[in-house]
C-alpha positions in Angstrom: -42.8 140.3 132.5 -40.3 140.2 135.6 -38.0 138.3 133.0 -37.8 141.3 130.3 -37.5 143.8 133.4 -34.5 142.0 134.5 -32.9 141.5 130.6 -33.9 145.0 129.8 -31.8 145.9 133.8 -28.6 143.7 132.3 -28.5 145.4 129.0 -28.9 148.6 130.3 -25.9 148.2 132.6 -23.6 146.9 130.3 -24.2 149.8 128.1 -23.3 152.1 131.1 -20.3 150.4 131.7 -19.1 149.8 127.5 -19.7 154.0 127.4 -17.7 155.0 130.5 -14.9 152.7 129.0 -14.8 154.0 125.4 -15.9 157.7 126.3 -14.2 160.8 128.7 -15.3 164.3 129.1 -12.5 167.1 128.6 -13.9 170.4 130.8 -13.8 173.8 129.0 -11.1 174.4 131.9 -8.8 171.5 131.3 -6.0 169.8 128.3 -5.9 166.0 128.0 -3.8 163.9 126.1 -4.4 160.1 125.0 -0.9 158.1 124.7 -1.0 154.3 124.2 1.6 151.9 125.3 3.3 155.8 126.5 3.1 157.3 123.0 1.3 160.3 122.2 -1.8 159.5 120.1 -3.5 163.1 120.5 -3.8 166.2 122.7 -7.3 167.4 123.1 -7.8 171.2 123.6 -11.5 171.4 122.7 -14.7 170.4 125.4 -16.3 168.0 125.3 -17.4 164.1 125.0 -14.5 162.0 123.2 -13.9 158.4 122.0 -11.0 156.3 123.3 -10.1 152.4 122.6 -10.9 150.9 126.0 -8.6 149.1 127.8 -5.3 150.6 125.5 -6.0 154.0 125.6 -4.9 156.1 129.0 -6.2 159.6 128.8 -4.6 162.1 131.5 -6.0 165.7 131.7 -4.7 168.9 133.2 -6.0 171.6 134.6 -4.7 174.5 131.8 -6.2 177.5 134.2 -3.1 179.8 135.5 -1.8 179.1 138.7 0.4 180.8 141.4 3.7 180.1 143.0 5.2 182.5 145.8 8.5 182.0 147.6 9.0 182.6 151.5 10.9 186.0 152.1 15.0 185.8 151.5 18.1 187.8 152.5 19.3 189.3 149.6 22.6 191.3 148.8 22.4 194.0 146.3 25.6 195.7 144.5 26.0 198.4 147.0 26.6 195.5 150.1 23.4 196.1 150.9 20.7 194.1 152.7 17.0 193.3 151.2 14.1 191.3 151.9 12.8 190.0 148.6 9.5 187.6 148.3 8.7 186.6 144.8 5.5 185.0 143.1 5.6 183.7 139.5 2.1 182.5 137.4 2.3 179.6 135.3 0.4 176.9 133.2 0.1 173.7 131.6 0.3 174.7 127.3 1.7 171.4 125.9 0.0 168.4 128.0 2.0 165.9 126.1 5.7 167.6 126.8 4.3 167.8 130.8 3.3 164.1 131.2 6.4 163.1 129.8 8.4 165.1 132.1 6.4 164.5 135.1 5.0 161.0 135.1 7.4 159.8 137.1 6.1 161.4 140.0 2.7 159.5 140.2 -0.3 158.5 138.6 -2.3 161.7 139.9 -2.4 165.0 138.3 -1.8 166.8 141.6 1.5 164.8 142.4 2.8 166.1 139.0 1.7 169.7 139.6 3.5 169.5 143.3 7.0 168.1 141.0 6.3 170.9 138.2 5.9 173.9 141.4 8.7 172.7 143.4 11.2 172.6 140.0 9.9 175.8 139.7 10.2 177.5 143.0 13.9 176.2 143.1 14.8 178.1 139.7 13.0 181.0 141.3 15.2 180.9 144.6 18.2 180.4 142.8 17.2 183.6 140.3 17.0 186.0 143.0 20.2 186.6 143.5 20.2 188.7 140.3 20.0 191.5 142.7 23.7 191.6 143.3 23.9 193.4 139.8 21.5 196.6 140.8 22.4 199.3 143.4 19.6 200.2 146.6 19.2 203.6 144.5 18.5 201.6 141.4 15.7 199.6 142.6 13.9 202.5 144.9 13.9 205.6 143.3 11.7 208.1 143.9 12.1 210.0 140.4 9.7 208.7 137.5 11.4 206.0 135.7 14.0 205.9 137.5 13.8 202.7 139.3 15.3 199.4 137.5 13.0 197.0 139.4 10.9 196.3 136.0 14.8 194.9 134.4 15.0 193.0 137.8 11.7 191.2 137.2 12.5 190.6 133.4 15.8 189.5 134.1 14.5 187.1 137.2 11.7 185.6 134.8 14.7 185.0 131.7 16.8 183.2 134.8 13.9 180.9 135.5 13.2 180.0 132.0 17.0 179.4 131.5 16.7 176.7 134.7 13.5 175.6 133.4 15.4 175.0 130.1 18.7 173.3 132.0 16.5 170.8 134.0 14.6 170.2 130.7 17.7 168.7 128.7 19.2 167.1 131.9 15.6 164.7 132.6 16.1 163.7 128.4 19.7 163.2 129.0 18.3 160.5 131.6 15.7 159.3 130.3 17.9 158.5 127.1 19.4 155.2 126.7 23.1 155.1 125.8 24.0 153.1 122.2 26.7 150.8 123.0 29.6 150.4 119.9 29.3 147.3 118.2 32.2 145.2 118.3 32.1 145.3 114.4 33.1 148.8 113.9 35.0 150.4 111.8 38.8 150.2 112.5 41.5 152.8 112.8 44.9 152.4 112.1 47.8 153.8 114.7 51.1 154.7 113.3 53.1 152.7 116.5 50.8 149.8 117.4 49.0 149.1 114.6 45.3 148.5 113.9 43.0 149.6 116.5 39.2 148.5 116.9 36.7 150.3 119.2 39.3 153.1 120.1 41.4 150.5 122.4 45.0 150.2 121.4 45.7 147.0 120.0 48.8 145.7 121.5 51.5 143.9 119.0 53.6 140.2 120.3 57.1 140.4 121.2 58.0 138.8 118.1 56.4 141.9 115.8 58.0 144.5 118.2 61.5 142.6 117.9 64.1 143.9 115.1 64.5 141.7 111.7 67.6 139.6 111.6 69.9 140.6 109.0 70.5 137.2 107.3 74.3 137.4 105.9 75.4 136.2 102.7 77.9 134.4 101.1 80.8 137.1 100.2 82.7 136.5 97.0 86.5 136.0 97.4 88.9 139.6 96.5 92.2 139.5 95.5 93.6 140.2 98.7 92.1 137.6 100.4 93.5 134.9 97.8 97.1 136.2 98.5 96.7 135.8 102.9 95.1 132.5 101.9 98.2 131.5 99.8 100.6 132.6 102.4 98.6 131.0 105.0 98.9 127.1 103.1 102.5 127.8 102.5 103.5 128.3 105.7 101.7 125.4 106.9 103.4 123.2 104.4 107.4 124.5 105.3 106.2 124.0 109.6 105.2 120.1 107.9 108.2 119.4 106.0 110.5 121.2 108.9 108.6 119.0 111.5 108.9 115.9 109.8 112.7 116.4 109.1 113.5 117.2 112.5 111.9 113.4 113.3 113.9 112.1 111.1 117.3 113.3 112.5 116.2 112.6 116.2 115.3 108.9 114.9 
Protein backbone atom coordinates (compact mmCIF):
# COMPACT_ATOMS: atom_id res chain seq x y z
CA UNK A 1 0.00 0.00 0.00
CA UNK A 2 2.73 2.74 1.11
CA UNK A 3 4.44 1.63 -2.18
CA UNK A 4 1.46 2.56 -4.68
CA UNK A 5 0.95 5.84 -2.42
CA UNK A 6 4.38 6.89 -3.12
CA UNK A 7 4.27 5.68 -7.21
CA UNK A 8 0.92 7.16 -7.51
CA UNK A 9 2.90 10.77 -5.49
CA UNK A 10 5.83 10.46 -8.35
CA UNK A 11 3.49 10.25 -11.27
CA UNK A 12 1.38 12.76 -10.13
CA UNK A 13 4.30 15.18 -9.89
CA UNK A 14 5.77 14.66 -13.02
CA UNK A 15 2.51 15.24 -14.65
CA UNK A 16 2.43 18.74 -12.91
CA UNK A 17 5.66 19.52 -13.91
CA UNK A 18 5.26 17.95 -18.03
CA UNK A 19 1.88 20.46 -18.04
CA UNK A 20 3.45 23.65 -16.68
CA UNK A 21 6.20 23.00 -19.32
CA UNK A 22 4.00 22.42 -22.42
CA UNK A 23 0.97 24.68 -21.33
CA UNK A 24 0.63 28.82 -20.44
CA UNK A 25 -2.42 30.85 -19.73
CA UNK A 26 -2.98 34.08 -21.83
CA UNK A 27 -5.41 36.54 -19.41
CA UNK A 28 -8.46 38.11 -21.15
CA UNK A 29 -6.28 41.46 -20.36
CA UNK A 30 -3.00 40.47 -22.01
CA UNK A 31 -1.24 39.53 -25.94
CA UNK A 32 1.51 36.89 -26.06
CA UNK A 33 3.56 35.85 -28.72
CA UNK A 34 5.58 32.43 -29.04
CA UNK A 35 8.99 32.93 -31.14
CA UNK A 36 11.46 30.03 -31.36
CA UNK A 37 15.17 30.32 -31.78
CA UNK A 38 13.73 34.47 -31.95
CA UNK A 39 11.29 33.82 -34.76
CA UNK A 40 7.77 34.53 -34.61
CA UNK A 41 5.77 31.26 -34.46
CA UNK A 42 2.31 32.93 -33.40
CA UNK A 43 0.65 35.91 -31.65
CA UNK A 44 -2.16 34.86 -29.32
CA UNK A 45 -5.04 37.41 -28.86
CA UNK A 46 -7.60 35.02 -27.49
CA UNK A 47 -7.78 33.74 -23.41
CA UNK A 48 -7.05 31.06 -22.41
CA UNK A 49 -5.02 27.65 -21.87
CA UNK A 50 -2.42 27.13 -24.83
CA UNK A 51 0.18 24.43 -25.97
CA UNK A 52 3.81 25.15 -26.48
CA UNK A 53 6.89 22.74 -27.30
CA UNK A 54 8.82 22.76 -23.98
CA UNK A 55 12.06 23.63 -23.72
CA UNK A 56 12.12 25.53 -27.61
CA UNK A 57 9.29 27.53 -27.29
CA UNK A 58 9.62 31.08 -25.28
CA UNK A 59 6.24 32.71 -24.85
CA UNK A 60 6.34 36.54 -23.65
CA UNK A 61 2.98 38.27 -22.90
CA UNK A 62 1.89 41.87 -22.62
CA UNK A 63 -0.32 43.64 -20.82
CA UNK A 64 -2.66 45.13 -24.05
CA UNK A 65 -4.83 47.42 -21.46
CA UNK A 66 -4.14 51.33 -22.20
CA UNK A 67 -1.72 53.04 -20.28
CA UNK A 68 -0.75 56.60 -19.39
CA UNK A 69 2.31 58.73 -19.89
CA UNK A 70 2.45 62.53 -18.59
CA UNK A 71 5.35 64.90 -18.96
CA UNK A 72 6.58 67.32 -16.16
CA UNK A 73 5.46 71.03 -16.87
CA UNK A 74 7.82 72.95 -19.69
CA UNK A 75 8.60 76.54 -20.72
CA UNK A 76 7.15 76.98 -23.93
CA UNK A 77 7.30 79.92 -26.52
CA UNK A 78 4.41 80.57 -28.63
CA UNK A 79 4.44 82.75 -32.01
CA UNK A 80 3.58 85.99 -30.30
CA UNK A 81 7.11 85.72 -27.95
CA UNK A 82 5.14 84.60 -25.58
CA UNK A 83 5.64 82.46 -22.43
CA UNK A 84 3.50 79.09 -21.44
CA UNK A 85 3.49 76.36 -19.16
CA UNK A 86 2.46 73.27 -21.10
CA UNK A 87 2.12 69.61 -19.29
CA UNK A 88 1.18 66.91 -21.70
CA UNK A 89 -0.19 63.26 -21.16
CA UNK A 90 -0.47 60.82 -24.11
CA UNK A 91 -2.39 56.99 -23.80
CA UNK A 92 -0.91 54.19 -25.41
CA UNK A 93 -0.87 50.34 -25.89
CA UNK A 94 0.69 47.25 -26.86
CA UNK A 95 -1.47 46.10 -30.63
CA UNK A 96 1.30 44.08 -32.35
CA UNK A 97 3.17 41.95 -29.56
CA UNK A 98 5.51 40.55 -32.08
CA UNK A 99 6.69 44.14 -33.65
CA UNK A 100 7.20 45.26 -29.59
CA UNK A 101 9.42 42.31 -28.59
CA UNK A 102 11.48 42.83 -31.36
CA UNK A 103 11.98 46.36 -30.80
CA UNK A 104 12.28 46.11 -27.12
CA UNK A 105 14.12 42.90 -26.11
CA UNK A 106 17.02 44.37 -25.74
CA UNK A 107 16.20 46.02 -22.75
CA UNK A 108 15.65 42.82 -20.56
CA UNK A 109 14.05 39.67 -20.09
CA UNK A 110 10.94 41.33 -18.02
CA UNK A 111 7.98 42.81 -19.53
CA UNK A 112 8.20 45.85 -17.23
CA UNK A 113 11.91 46.72 -18.37
CA UNK A 114 10.44 46.88 -21.90
CA UNK A 115 7.44 48.97 -21.08
CA UNK A 116 9.96 51.49 -19.05
CA UNK A 117 12.18 51.54 -22.82
CA UNK A 118 8.82 51.83 -24.86
CA UNK A 119 7.49 55.02 -22.18
CA UNK A 120 10.72 56.75 -22.10
CA UNK A 121 11.04 56.55 -26.26
CA UNK A 122 7.88 57.98 -25.94
CA UNK A 123 8.00 60.73 -23.56
CA UNK A 124 11.08 61.99 -25.46
CA UNK A 125 9.05 62.32 -28.84
CA UNK A 126 6.47 63.96 -26.71
CA UNK A 127 9.09 66.63 -25.26
CA UNK A 128 10.47 67.25 -28.32
CA UNK A 129 6.69 67.76 -29.98
CA UNK A 130 5.82 70.48 -27.85
CA UNK A 131 7.45 72.91 -29.22
CA UNK A 132 4.78 72.95 -31.98
CA UNK A 133 3.54 75.85 -30.11
CA UNK A 134 5.82 78.32 -31.72
CA UNK A 135 3.33 78.10 -34.79
CA UNK A 136 0.00 79.32 -32.76
CA UNK A 137 -0.44 82.89 -31.29
CA UNK A 138 -1.67 83.26 -27.13
CA UNK A 139 -5.14 84.51 -28.80
CA UNK A 140 -5.15 81.30 -30.89
CA UNK A 141 -4.97 78.88 -28.18
CA UNK A 142 -7.25 80.83 -25.42
CA UNK A 143 -10.10 82.27 -26.93
CA UNK A 144 -12.98 83.01 -25.26
CA UNK A 145 -15.35 83.00 -28.47
CA UNK A 146 -16.89 79.40 -29.48
CA UNK A 147 -14.60 77.74 -31.76
CA UNK A 148 -12.33 80.03 -31.74
CA UNK A 149 -9.50 78.41 -29.94
CA UNK A 150 -6.85 76.27 -32.08
CA UNK A 151 -5.80 74.17 -29.07
CA UNK A 152 -7.76 70.91 -30.69
CA UNK A 153 -5.00 71.50 -34.14
CA UNK A 154 -2.30 71.83 -31.30
CA UNK A 155 -3.17 68.41 -29.83
CA UNK A 156 -3.64 66.80 -33.43
CA UNK A 157 -0.57 68.22 -34.60
CA UNK A 158 1.47 67.21 -31.24
CA UNK A 159 0.04 63.50 -31.53
CA UNK A 160 1.16 63.45 -35.81
CA UNK A 161 4.77 64.84 -34.30
CA UNK A 162 5.03 61.89 -31.96
CA UNK A 163 4.03 59.25 -34.39
CA UNK A 164 6.51 60.80 -36.95
CA UNK A 165 9.38 60.24 -33.96
CA UNK A 166 7.91 57.09 -33.13
CA UNK A 167 8.21 56.27 -36.85
CA UNK A 168 12.08 57.89 -37.14
CA UNK A 169 13.40 55.78 -34.09
CA UNK A 170 11.47 52.79 -35.75
CA UNK A 171 13.71 52.68 -39.01
CA UNK A 172 16.86 53.86 -37.15
CA UNK A 173 16.71 50.38 -34.43
CA UNK A 174 16.22 48.23 -38.08
CA UNK A 175 18.89 50.14 -39.63
CA UNK A 176 21.00 48.60 -36.53
CA UNK A 177 19.91 45.75 -36.04
CA UNK A 178 20.57 45.05 -39.89
CA UNK A 179 23.70 43.48 -40.87
CA UNK A 180 25.64 45.13 -43.69
CA UNK A 181 26.28 42.71 -47.06
CA UNK A 182 29.85 42.98 -47.80
CA UNK A 183 30.73 43.02 -51.98
CA UNK A 184 32.18 39.98 -53.11
CA UNK A 185 35.46 40.20 -54.52
CA UNK A 186 34.00 38.51 -57.62
CA UNK A 187 31.89 41.28 -58.81
CA UNK A 188 31.02 42.60 -61.72
CA UNK A 189 33.71 44.88 -63.35
CA UNK A 190 33.46 48.40 -64.73
CA UNK A 191 35.49 49.74 -67.19
CA UNK A 192 37.13 53.61 -66.80
CA UNK A 193 37.95 55.41 -69.87
CA UNK A 194 41.70 56.63 -68.32
CA UNK A 195 42.77 53.72 -66.07
CA UNK A 196 41.23 50.91 -67.33
CA UNK A 197 39.22 48.13 -65.73
CA UNK A 198 37.98 48.71 -62.37
CA UNK A 199 36.72 45.90 -59.82
CA UNK A 200 34.76 46.75 -56.66
CA UNK A 201 34.60 50.57 -57.50
CA UNK A 202 38.52 51.03 -56.69
CA UNK A 203 40.50 52.36 -59.53
CA UNK A 204 42.74 50.07 -60.88
CA UNK A 205 46.05 51.60 -61.31
CA UNK A 206 48.01 50.77 -64.80
CA UNK A 207 52.39 50.06 -64.75
CA UNK A 208 54.67 52.52 -66.07
CA UNK A 209 55.28 50.61 -69.01
CA UNK A 210 51.21 50.75 -70.12
CA UNK A 211 51.06 54.55 -69.23
CA UNK A 212 54.43 55.20 -71.36
CA UNK A 213 53.98 56.31 -75.23
CA UNK A 214 54.63 53.49 -78.13
CA UNK A 215 57.94 53.76 -79.84
CA UNK A 216 57.65 54.64 -83.38
CA UNK A 217 59.84 51.97 -84.91
CA UNK A 218 61.45 53.59 -88.16
CA UNK A 219 61.77 52.00 -91.36
CA UNK A 220 63.98 51.52 -93.98
CA UNK A 221 63.46 54.58 -96.60
CA UNK A 222 63.87 53.87 -100.23
CA UNK A 223 66.56 55.91 -102.05
CA UNK A 224 65.02 59.31 -104.34
CA UNK A 225 66.72 60.78 -106.99
CA UNK A 226 68.14 63.42 -105.22
CA UNK A 227 69.80 61.55 -102.89
CA UNK A 228 71.67 59.33 -105.65
CA UNK A 229 73.04 62.64 -107.18
CA UNK A 230 74.67 64.11 -103.35
CA UNK A 231 75.76 60.42 -103.00
CA UNK A 232 77.61 60.58 -106.49
CA UNK A 233 79.10 63.92 -105.72
CA UNK A 234 80.05 62.77 -102.42
CA UNK A 235 82.39 59.42 -103.95
CA UNK A 236 83.75 61.72 -106.47
CA UNK A 237 85.11 64.13 -104.43
CA UNK A 238 86.59 61.57 -102.28
CA UNK A 239 88.28 59.97 -105.20
CA UNK A 240 90.09 63.52 -106.77
CA UNK A 241 91.23 64.42 -102.57
CA UNK A 242 92.83 60.39 -103.19
CA UNK A 243 94.51 60.83 -106.39
CA UNK A 244 95.58 64.69 -105.41
CA UNK A 245 97.00 63.19 -102.10
CA UNK A 246 98.80 60.46 -103.45
CA UNK A 247 100.39 62.72 -106.30
CA UNK A 248 101.56 65.24 -103.91
CA UNK A 249 103.58 62.11 -102.21
CA UNK A 250 104.96 61.31 -105.09
CA UNK A 251 106.54 64.75 -105.83
CA UNK A 252 107.73 65.28 -102.17
CA UNK A 253 109.41 61.61 -102.54
Amino acid sequence: MHRLFLAFMVALVVVAITAFMTTYTVRFTETAVVTRAGRKVAAVDEPGLKFKIPLIDRVTTYDKRVRLLQTRSVTQQTADESQIIIEAFATWRVTNPYEFYQRFRNAGERTEDQFAAAADILRSNLMSAMSETANYRIDELFNAEPGGTKLPALATRLAEAVRLGAGGERKRSRARARPRRRRSSRGPRRMSRRSGPLRNGARARSSPAARSKPRSISRPRTPTSSSRSSSRRSSSCARRWRRSSRSSHRTIS
